[in-house]
C-alpha positions as a Markdown table, in Angstrom:
| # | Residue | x | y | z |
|---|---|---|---|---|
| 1 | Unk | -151.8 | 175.2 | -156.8 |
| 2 | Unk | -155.5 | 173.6 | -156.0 |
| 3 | Unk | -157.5 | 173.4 | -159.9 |
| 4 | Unk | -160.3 | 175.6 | -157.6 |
| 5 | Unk | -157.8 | 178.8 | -157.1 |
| 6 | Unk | -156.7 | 177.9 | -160.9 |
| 7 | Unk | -159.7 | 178.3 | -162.0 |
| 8 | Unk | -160.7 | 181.8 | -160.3 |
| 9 | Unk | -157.2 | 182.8 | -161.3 |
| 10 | Unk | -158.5 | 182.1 | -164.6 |
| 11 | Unk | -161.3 | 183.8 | -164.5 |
| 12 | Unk | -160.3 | 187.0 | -163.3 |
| 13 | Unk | -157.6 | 187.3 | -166.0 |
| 14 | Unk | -160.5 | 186.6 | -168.1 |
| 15 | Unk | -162.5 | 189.5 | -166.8 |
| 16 | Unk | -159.2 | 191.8 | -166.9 |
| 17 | Unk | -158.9 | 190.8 | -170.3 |
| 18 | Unk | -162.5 | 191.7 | -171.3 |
| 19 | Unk | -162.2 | 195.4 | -169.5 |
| 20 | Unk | -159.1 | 196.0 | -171.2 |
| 21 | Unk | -160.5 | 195.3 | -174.6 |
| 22 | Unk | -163.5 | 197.5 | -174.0 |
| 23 | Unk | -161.2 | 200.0 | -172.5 |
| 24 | Unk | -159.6 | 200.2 | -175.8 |
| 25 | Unk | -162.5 | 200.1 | -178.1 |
| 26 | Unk | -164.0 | 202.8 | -176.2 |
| 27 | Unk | -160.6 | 204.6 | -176.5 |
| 28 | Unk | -161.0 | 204.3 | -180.5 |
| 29 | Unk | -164.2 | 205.1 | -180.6 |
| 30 | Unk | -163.4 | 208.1 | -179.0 |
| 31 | Unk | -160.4 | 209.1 | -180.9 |
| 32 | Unk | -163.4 | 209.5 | -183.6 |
| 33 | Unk | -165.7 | 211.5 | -182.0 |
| 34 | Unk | -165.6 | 215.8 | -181.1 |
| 35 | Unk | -166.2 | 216.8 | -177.6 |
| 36 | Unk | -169.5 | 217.0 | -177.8 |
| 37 | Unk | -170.0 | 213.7 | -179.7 |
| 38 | Unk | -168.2 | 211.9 | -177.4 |
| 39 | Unk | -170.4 | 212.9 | -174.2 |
| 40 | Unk | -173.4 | 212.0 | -176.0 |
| 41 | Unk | -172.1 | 208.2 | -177.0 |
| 42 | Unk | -170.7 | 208.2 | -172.8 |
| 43 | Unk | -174.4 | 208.9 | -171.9 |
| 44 | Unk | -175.5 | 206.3 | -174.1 |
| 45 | Unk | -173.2 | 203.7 | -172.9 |
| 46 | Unk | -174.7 | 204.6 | -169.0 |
| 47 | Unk | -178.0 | 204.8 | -170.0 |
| 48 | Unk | -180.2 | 202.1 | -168.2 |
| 49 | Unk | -177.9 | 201.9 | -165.4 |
């Protein structure tokens, strides 16, 4: 395999890694919200977008 592709192999695992872990901390963070809570903290993570 050329280092090149390597490397952008490397990367994207990288970035899957990073959206999983966020994936997951937003999944906690919402296991300790209500309902209501919870739409308020989405809006505030899209705010600015």
């Amino acid at each position: 395999m050329p280092l090149a592709r390597f490397h952008a192999l490397s990367d994207a695992e990288a970035r899957r890694q990073r959206r999983m872990q966020v994936n997951a901390c937003i999944a906690a963070r919402s296991a300790q919200y209500g309902n209501d809570d919870f739409k308020r903290l989405m809006r505030s993570l899209t705010d600015g977008d």
